[in-house]
N, C-alpha and C positions, 0 to 999 in steps of 0.2 A: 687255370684251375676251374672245372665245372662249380658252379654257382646254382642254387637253386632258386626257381624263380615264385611269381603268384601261384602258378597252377600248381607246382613241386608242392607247395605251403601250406596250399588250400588240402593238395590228396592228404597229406601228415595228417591233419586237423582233424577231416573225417576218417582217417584211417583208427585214430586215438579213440576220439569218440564213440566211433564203432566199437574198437577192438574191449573196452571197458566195459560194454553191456554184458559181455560171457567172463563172468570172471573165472581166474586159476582160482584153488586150494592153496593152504598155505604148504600142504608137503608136494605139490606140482610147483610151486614157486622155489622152496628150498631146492628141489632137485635140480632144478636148471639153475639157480645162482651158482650152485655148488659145482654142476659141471663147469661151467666157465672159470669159475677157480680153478678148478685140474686142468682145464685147456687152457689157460696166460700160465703155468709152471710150465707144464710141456713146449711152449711154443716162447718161453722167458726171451732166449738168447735172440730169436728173431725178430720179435716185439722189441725189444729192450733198442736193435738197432734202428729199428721202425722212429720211436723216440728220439735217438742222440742225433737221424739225419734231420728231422723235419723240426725240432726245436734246437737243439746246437745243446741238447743236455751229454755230459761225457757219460761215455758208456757205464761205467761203472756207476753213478748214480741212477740211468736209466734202467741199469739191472735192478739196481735196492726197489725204485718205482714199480718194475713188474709185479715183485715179489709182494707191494705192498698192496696193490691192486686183487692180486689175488686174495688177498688176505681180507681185505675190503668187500670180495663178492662173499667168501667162507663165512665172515660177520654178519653180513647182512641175508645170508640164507637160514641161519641161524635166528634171527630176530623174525624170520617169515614165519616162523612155528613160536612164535612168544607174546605175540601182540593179544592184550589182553586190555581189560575194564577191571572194574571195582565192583565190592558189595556198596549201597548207600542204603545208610539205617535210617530207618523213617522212623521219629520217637514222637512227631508232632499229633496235638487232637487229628482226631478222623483218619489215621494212617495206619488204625491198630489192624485191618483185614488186605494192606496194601506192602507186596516187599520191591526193592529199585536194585538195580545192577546199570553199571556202562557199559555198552562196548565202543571198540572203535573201529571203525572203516574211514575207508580209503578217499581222499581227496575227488578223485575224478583221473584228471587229465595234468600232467605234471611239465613245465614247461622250464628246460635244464640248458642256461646259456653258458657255458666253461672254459675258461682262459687255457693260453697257450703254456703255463711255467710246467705243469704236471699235465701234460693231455691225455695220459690215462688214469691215475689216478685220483686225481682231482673228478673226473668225469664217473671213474664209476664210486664216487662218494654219492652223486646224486644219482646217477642211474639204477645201482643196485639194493639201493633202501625204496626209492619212485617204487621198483618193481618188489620187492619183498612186500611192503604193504600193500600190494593190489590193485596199486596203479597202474595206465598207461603214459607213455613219456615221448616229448618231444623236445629228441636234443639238439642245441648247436654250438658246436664246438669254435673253441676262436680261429679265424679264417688262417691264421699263419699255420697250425697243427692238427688237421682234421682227418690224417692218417690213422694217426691210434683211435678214435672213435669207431671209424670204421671196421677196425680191426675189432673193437668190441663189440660191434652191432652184429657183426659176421658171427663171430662165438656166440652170441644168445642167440641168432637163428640157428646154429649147428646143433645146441643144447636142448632144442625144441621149444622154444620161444614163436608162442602161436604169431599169426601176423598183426601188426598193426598195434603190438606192446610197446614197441621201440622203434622210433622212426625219427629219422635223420636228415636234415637239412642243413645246405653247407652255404656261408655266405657273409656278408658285412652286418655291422649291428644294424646302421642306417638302412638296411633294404630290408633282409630277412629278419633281423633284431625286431625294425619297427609291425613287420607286419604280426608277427607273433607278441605282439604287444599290443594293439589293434583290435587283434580276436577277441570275443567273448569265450571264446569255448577253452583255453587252459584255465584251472582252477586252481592251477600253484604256480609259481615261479621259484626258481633257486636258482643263482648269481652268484657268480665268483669274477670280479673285476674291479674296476677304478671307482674310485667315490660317486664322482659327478655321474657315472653311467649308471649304478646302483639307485641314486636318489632318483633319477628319472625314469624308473622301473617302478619305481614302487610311486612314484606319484600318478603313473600311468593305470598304472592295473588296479585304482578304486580300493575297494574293501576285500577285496583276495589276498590270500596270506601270501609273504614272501617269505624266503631265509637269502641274505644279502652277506657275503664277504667280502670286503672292501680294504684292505690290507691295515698296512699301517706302518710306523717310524719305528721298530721294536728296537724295547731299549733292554741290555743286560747290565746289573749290576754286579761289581767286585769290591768286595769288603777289603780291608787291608789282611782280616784274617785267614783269609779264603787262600784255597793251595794254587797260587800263580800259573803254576805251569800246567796245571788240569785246565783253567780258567782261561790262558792262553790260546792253548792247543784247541778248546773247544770254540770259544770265540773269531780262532784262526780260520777254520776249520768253514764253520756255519756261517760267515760273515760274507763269505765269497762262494758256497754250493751253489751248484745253477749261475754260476756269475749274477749272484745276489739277487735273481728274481727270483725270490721267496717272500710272500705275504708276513711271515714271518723270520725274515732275516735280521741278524745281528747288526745293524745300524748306527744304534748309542750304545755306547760301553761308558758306563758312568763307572771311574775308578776312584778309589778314598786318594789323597793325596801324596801320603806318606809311601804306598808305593806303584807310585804313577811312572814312573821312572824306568824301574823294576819291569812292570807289566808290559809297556809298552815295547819294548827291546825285544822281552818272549814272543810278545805278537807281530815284530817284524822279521822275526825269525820264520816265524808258522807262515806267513804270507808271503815270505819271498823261495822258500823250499817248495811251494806248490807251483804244479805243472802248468802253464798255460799252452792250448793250442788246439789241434782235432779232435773235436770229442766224440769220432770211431776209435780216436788211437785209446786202446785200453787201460794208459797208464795216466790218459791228462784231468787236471782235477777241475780247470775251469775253462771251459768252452766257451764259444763267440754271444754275444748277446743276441737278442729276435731278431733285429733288424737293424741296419744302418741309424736309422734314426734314432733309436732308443739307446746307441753307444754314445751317439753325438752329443745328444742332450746329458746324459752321465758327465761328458767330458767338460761340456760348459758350465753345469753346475759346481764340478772341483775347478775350474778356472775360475768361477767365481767367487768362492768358497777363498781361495789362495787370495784374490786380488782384495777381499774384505781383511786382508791379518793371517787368514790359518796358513799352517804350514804343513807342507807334506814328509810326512814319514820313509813312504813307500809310494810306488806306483805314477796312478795322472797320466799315464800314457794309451795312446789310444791306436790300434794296427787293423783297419777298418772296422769290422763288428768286432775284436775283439780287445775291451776294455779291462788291463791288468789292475790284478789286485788290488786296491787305495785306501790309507788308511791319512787320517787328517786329525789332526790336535789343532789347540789355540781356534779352537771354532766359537761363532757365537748361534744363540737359540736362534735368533730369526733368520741364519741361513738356511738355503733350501735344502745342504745336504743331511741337516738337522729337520728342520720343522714338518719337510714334507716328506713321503715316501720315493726314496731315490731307485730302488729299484735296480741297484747295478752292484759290481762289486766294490761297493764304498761303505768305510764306516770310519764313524768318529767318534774319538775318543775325550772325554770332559771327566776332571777335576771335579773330586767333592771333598769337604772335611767331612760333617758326621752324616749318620746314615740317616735321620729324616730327610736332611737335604736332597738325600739322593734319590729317595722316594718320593718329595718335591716334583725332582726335575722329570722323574719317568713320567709323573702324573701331569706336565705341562705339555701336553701335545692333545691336539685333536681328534686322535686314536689311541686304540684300545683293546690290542688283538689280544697279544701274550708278552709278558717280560717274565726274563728271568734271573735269578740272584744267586750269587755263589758267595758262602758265607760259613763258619765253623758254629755257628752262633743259632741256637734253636731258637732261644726270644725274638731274635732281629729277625730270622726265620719267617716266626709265625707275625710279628709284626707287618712282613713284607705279604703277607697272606689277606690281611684283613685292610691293608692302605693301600695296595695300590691299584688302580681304575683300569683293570686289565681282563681279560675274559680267560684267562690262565696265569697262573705264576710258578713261575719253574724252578724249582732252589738245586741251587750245586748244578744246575746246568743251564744251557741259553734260553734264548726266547724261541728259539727254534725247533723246540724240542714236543713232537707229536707224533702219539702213539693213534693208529687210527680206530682203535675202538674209543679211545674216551672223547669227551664231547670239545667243540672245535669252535670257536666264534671268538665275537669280541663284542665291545661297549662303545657308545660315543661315534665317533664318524668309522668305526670298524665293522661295523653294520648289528644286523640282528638276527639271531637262532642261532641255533645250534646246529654242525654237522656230525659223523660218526654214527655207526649205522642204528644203534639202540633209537639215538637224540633224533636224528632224519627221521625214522621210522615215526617216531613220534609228531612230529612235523606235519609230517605227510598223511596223515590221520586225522579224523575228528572226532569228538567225544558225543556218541547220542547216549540218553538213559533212558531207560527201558523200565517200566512201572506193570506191575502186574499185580492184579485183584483177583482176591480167592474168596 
């Protein structure tokens, strides 16, 4: 795989730099967002395979992904003609012949590092808000999926995307990661990866703004009232999409007691009916993991996991990269396939009597993406609203559940900002006020 080097880093750097001093209008930025949306539908089916070979996502999720991408540039073309300021009333002595307004402009130089689970949508979350608010962007995608970037880079130059808007560098975080970290000259960073790689971003880059998503142990709760088989089928479903590399996958299933029993049966049902195997074949629902390594480590953690007490329901079996379905009871908190973000298709499932407890246990973890609660019960509803430590709460559906206009983040070790093209947009902007005397 080409790799890009110093000099590849250095051209980006002043290419950005450059390209920022001529800025677009906001309806020359809507126009080209927008064409790139009608170029990813027209070109769905080929992108979509682009995706399922170079990340292992099955096709039919990498279809929903194109579609959501597009949808993601139509959003944030949209927000290119929106960005706006405020009135600020001046009521104090000596401000009687003096009125203030904000506006806001553009960061500078926008510096967009993006994991491999979604590699185009995830990517144009920060690409296409970078560029709606009037930024230039230099992105790098993670070294395992740098196909679909490419394929995005390509559409904004087709769309008329003048040069040096969007510039691309392909590589490891330690070579190209660090030198783009190194630079004075980005003036944002946005991250989508591991804890540890996020904290040492933002302890690099000084007093420059980041927005950091850093995943998390997402936990769903089920009420004893909640309709099982919706609650099931949905937790089945979103527990194991992308063979569980989802920052926001169903992980904890915190279920009431009374029907633990019940619930767990439905969800061995849903987990063992799904397809595992190629994910060109159009019919399979869980496709192989990134890498060798990252199934092994899944598989160790449920062997550890087993070897502490828990028991297996389903699955634990592992066919080189590709790790089936697992679903684990009898767990304790300080195992890893609980405490920390497992990243595979695993989830466990834990016992609770009443619902504070269960809003306890979501709120014992280190992160803080999204949970979500499935419950007949508007009180316990809106209780789950206001207690739990989560940067979303999803009722009557998972923790996995994100519509990409509304805003995207988490709390605690889940990181900080907001994604979604309004929220990004905002981000990626700064607030000057403007004073004017008559």
């Amino acid at each position: 795989m080409a790799r890009s080097g110093p000099g590849e880093v250095e051209a980006a750097l002043e290419a950005a730099q450059r390209a920022f001093r001529e800025p677009l209008t906001p309806w020359q930025r809507y126009q080209i967002l927008s064409r790139v949306s009608a170029s990813l539908l027209a070109r769905r089916e080929e992108i979509a395979l682009t995706i399922a070979r170079e990340a292992g996502k099955p096709l039919k999720e990498a279809l929903v992904e194109v579609g959501r991408a597009a949808n993601t540039f139509r959003l944030s073309a949209e927000e290119a003609t929106r960005i706006h300021g405020e009135m600020v009333p001046l009521g104090s002595a000596g401000t009687e012949n003096r009125f203030a307004y904000t506006i806001r402009v553009p960061v500078g130089v926008v510096c967009a590092i993006t994991p491999f689970n979604f590699p185009l949508n995830q990517v144009a979350h920060k690409v296409a808000p970078a560029l709606a608010a009037g930024n230039t962007v230099i992105l790098k995608p993670a070294s395992a999926t740098p196909l679909s970037s490419l394929t995005m880079c390509r559409l904004l130059e087709e769309a008329g995307l003048p040069p040096g808007r969007i510039n691309l560098v392909v590589g490891g975080g330690a070579d190209v990661g660090e030198m783009l970290l190194n630079d004075s000259r980005p003036d944002f960073y946005t991250f989508t990866g591991s804890p540890p790689v996020g904290r040492h971003i933002r302890d690099r880059v000084g007093l420059r703004p980041v927005t950091l998503e850093l995943g998390s142990n997402s936990a769903t709760i089920v009420h004893g009232d909640a309709d099982l088989h919706k609650a099931a089928a949905a937790c089945g479903r979103m527990a194991f999409a992308n063979a569980g590399q989802v920052c926001i996958s169903v992980q904890r299933i915190m279920v009431q007691g009374q029907v633990m029993d019940s619930f767990c049966r439905l969800l061995v049902e849903q987990a063992e009916k799904l397809v595992v195997g190629d994910p060109t074949d159009p019919n399979t629902d869980v496709g192989p993991m990134i890498s060798l390594e990252a199934a092994v480590k899944a598989e160790k953690w449920v062997r550890e996991a087993v070897d502490g007490g828990s028991r297996l329901l389903t699955g634990g079996r592992r066919e080189g990269t590709i790790f089936f379905p697992t679903i684990l009871v009898d767990v304790q908190p300080d195992m890893k396939v609980v405490c920390e973000e497992v990243f595979a298709p695993v989830v466990t499932v834990i016992p609770y009597d009443g619902f504070e407890e269960a809003l306890d246990m979501v709120n014992d973890s280190r992160f803080g993406l999204q949970a979500g609660v499935f419950t007949q019960s508007l009180p316990l509803a809106m209780q789950a609203a206001q207690r739990l430590d989560v940067g979303g709460v999803i009722v009557n559906d998972t923790s996995s559940f994100r519509a990409d206009e509304m805003p995207y983040g988490g709390v605690k070790g889940s990181g900080a900002g907001r994604e979604g093209p309004r929220w990004a947009v905002e981000e990626m902007t700064k607030s000057k006020v403007v004073v004017i005397t008559v």
